[in-house]
N, C-alpha and C positions, 0 to 999 in steps of 0.2 A: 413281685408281680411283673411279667414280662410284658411291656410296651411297645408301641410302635411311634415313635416319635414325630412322622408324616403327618399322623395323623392328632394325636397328644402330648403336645409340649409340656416340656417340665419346667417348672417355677415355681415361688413359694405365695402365699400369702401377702399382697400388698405391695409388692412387685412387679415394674414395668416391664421385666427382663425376663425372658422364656427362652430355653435350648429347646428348638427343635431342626428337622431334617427337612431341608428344603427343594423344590424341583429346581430343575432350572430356570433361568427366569422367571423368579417366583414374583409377582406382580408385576411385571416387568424392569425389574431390576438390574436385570445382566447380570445375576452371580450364575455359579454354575453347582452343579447338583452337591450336595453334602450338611452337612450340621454345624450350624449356625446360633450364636447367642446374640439377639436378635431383640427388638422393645418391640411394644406391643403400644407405646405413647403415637398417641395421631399427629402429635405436632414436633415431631422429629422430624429432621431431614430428610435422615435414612433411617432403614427400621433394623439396617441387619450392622449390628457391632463387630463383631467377628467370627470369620469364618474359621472353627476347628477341625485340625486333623489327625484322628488318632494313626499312630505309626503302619498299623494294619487296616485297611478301609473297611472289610468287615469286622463288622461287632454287633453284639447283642445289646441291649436295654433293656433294664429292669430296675423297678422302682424300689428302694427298700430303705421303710420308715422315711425319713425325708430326704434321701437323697438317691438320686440316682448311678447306676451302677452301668459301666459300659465295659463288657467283656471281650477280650479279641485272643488271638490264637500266640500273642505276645505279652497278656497279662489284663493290668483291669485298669478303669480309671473312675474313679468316686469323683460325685461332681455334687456340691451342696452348696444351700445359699447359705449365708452365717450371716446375713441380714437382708434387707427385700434390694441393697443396692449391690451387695458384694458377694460375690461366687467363686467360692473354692474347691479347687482340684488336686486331686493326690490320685497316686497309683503305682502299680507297677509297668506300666505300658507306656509309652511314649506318647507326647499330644503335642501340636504345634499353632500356631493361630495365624491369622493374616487381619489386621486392623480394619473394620470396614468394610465396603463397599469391594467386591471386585478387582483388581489393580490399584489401589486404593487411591479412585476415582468416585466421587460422590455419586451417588446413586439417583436416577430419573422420576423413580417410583411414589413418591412421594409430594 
């Protein structure tokens, strides 16, 4: 089932942690526009854990069975929880991450 992440974060069950796609300053935050694994805990600091970048910026999302599937014009990246705290990624496509907040400077939003 093809998604829009904007709008339907993915996450499992019992899970403070959700991918989804964020605008720019998304609460005021100061990150800047792209897909983010991010809590959803009210009493975190920061809400956004790290920001990912698959190698190609466009891709598709589609949900299947429980995990999601991110497809790009350089292959795919399977993204599943294997438990509500730990999120595993495989693929053929390239993914990079940044720790955090922005510059990894704590974030305001919070």
């Amino acid at each position: 089932m093809k998604t829009d992440l904007r709008t339907l974060p993915f996450s499992c069950r019992g899970s403070w942690l959700v991918i989804s796609e964020l605008g720019e300053n998304w609460n005021g935050c100061g990150n800047g526009t792209g897909l983010y694994l991010r809590t959803v805990h009210s009493s975190a600091m920061t809400p956004l854990v790290a920001r990912l970048y698959p190698e190609q910026k466009e891709y598709t999302a589609e949900i299947r069975q429980a995990a999601l599937l991110l497809t790009t014009d350089g292959g795919t990246i399977e993204i599943c929880f294997d438990d509500p705290g730990t999120v595993l990624f495989r693929g053929t496509a390239g993914m990079t991450d940044t720790g955090g907040a922005p510059s990894g400077r704590r974030a305001p939003c919070c």
